[in-house]
C-alpha positions as CSV (number, residue, x, y, z in Angstrom):
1,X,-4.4,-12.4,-20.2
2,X,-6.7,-9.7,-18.4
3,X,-3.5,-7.6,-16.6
4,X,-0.9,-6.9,-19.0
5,X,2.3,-5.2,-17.6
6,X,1.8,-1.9,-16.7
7,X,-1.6,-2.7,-15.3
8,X,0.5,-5.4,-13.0
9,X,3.1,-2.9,-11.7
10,X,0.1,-0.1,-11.6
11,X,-1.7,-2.1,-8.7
12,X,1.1,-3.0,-7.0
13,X,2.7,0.2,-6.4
14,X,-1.0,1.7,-5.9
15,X,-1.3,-1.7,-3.2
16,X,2.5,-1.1,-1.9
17,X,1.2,3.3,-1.2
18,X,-2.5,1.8,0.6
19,X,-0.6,-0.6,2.8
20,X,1.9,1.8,3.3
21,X,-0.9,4.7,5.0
22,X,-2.2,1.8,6.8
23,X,0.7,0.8,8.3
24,X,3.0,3.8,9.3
25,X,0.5,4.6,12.6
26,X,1.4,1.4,13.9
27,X,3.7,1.0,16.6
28,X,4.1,5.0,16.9
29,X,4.8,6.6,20.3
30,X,4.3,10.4,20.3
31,X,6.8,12.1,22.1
32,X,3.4,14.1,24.5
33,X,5.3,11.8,27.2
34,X,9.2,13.5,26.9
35,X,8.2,17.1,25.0
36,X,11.1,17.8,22.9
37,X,13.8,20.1,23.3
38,X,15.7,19.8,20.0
39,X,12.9,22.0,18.3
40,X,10.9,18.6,16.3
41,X,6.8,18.6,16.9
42,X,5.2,17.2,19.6
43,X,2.7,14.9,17.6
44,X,5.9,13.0,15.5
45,X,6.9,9.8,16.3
46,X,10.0,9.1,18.7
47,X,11.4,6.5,16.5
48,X,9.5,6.3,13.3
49,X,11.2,3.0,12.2
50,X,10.8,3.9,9.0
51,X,13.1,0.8,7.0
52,X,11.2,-1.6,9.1
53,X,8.2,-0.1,7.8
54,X,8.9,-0.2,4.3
55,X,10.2,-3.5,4.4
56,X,6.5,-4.9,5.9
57,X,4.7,-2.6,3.4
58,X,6.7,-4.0,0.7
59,X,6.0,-8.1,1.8
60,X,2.2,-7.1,2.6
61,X,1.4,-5.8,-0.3
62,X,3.2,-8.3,-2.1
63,X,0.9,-10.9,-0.7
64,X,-2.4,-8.5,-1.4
65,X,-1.1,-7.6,-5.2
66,X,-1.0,-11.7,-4.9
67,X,-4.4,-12.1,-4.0
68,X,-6.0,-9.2,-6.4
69,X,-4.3,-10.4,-9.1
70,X,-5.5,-14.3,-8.6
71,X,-9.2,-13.2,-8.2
72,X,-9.0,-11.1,-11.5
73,X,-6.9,-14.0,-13.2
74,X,-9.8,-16.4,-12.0
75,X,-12.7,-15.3,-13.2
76,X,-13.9,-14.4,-9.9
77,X,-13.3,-10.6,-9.9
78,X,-13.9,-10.5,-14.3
79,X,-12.9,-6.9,-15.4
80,X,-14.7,-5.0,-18.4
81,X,-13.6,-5.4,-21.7
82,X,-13.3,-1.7,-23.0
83,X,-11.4,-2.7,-26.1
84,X,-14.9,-2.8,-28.1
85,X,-15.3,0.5,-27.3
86,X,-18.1,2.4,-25.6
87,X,-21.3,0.2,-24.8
88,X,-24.2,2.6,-26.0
């Protein structure tokens, strides 16, 4: 087996944090339109929807932690074997 456990929940969590950046712009509306008057910045979000956010990062990268790990599992994607050491 090429991914043992930690190496398993390693790339997920490091998918689930990639997915996570490329997701949060999406569907934003800056508040440039209505300034703000309860003191917030200008450039954050309205309504960050945060939980619906996290909920789509979590199923996306559930589905790309899917795909790495069948490519690895494969033979397609082969990782090194560094348990010989270094190669000199």
């Amino acid at each position: 087996m090429p991914l043992g456990p930690f190496t398993l929940v390693a790339l997920y969590l490091t998918s689930w944090w990639i997915v996570l950046f490329t997701i949060l712009p999406l569907g934003s509306s800056k508040q440039v339109e209505a300034p703000p008057t309860d003191g917030s910045q200008w450039g954050a979000p309205a309504n960050p929807q945060l939980k619906k956010k996290f909920i789509t990062t979590t199923w996306v990268a559930a589905i790309v932690w899917a795909f790495i790990v069948f490519i690895v599992w494969t033979g397609w994607m082969p990782l090194p074997d560094f348990s010989r050491g270094p190669a000199l």
